[in-house]
C-alpha positions as CSV (number, residue, x, y, z in Angstrom):
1,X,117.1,57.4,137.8
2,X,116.6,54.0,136.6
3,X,118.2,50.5,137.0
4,X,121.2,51.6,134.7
5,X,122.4,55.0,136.6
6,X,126.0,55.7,136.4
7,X,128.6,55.1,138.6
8,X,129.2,57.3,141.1
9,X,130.4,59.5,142.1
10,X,128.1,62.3,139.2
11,X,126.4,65.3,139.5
12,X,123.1,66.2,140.0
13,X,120.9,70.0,139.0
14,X,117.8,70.3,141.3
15,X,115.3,72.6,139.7
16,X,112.9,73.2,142.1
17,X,109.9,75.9,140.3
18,X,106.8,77.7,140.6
19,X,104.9,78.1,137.8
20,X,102.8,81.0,136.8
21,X,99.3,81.3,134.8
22,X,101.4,81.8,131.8
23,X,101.4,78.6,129.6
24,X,102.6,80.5,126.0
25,X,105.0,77.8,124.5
26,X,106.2,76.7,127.5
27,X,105.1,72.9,126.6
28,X,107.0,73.3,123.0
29,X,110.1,74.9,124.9
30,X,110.3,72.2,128.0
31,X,110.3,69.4,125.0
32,X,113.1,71.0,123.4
33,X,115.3,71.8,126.0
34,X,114.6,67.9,126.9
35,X,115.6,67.0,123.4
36,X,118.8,69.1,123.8
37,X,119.6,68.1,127.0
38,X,119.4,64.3,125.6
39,X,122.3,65.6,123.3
40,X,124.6,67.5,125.3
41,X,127.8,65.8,125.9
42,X,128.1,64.8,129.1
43,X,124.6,64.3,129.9
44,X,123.3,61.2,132.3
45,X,119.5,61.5,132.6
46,X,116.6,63.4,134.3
47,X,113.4,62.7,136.4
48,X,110.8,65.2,136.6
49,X,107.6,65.9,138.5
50,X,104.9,68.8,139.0
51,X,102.1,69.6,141.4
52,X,102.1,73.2,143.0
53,X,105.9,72.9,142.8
54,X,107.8,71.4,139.8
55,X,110.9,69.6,140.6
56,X,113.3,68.5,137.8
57,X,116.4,66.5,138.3
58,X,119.3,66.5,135.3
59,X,122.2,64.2,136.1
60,X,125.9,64.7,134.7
61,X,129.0,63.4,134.5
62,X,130.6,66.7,135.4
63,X,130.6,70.5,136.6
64,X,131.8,70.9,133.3
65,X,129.2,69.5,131.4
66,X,126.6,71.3,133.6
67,X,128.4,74.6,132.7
68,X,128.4,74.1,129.4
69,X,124.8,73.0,129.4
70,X,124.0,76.2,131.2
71,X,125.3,78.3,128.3
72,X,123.6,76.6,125.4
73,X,122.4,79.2,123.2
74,X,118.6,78.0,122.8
75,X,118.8,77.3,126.8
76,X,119.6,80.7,127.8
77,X,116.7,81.7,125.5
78,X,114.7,79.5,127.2
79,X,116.1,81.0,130.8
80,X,115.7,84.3,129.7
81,X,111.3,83.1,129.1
82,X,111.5,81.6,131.9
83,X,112.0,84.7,134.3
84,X,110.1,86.7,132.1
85,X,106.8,84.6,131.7
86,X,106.8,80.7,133.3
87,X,107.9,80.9,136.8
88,X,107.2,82.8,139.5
89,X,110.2,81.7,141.4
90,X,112.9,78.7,141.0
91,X,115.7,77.5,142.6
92,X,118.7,75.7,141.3
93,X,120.9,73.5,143.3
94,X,123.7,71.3,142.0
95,X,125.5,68.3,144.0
96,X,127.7,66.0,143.8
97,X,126.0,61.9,144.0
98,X,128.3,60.0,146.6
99,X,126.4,57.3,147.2
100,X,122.9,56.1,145.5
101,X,120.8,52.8,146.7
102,X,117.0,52.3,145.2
103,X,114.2,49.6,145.8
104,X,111.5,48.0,143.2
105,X,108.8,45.9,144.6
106,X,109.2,42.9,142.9
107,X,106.0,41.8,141.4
């Protein structure tokens, strides 16, 4: 996260994915679950990458607030695409942050 990440102790939601061919929407859909995200209570951040493997990390102030992110309505339509058309495989893993440290190169 950046500079200003919470204190801890927060959660964390891996999503580790593998794509497939299918593209159909899935740019629209990954901005608005963003944009939802952004406003579900509860909600801390998120840092994403993709190469072969996509990797997306939400961070939360609570297993509560990740459940009930979980069972947004327009999320679960987005889940539901998911298995049917956008990944090939995922994986979800959710932790609890104990501890964080970072460096920046100072410039």
């Amino acid at each position: 996260m950046s500079k200003n990440s919470p204190s801890t102790p927060y959660y964390a939601v891996i999503f580790t994915s593998v794509r497939t061919a299918v593209d159909d929407g899935y740019g629209a859909m990954s901005d608005r679950m963003m944009e939802l995200a952004v406003n579900q209570p509860g909600f801390l951040g998120v840092e994403s990458a993709r190469e072969e493997v996509g990797i997306t990390v939400s961070y939360w102030e609570s297993l509560d607030a990740i459940k009930n992110w979980k069972a947004n309505a327009e999320h679960v339509l987005a889940q539901k695409s998911g298995r049917e058309k956008w990944y090939h495989s995922f994986t979800t893993r959710i932790c609890r942050v104990e501890k964080e440290y970072s460096f920046q190169m100072q410039e």
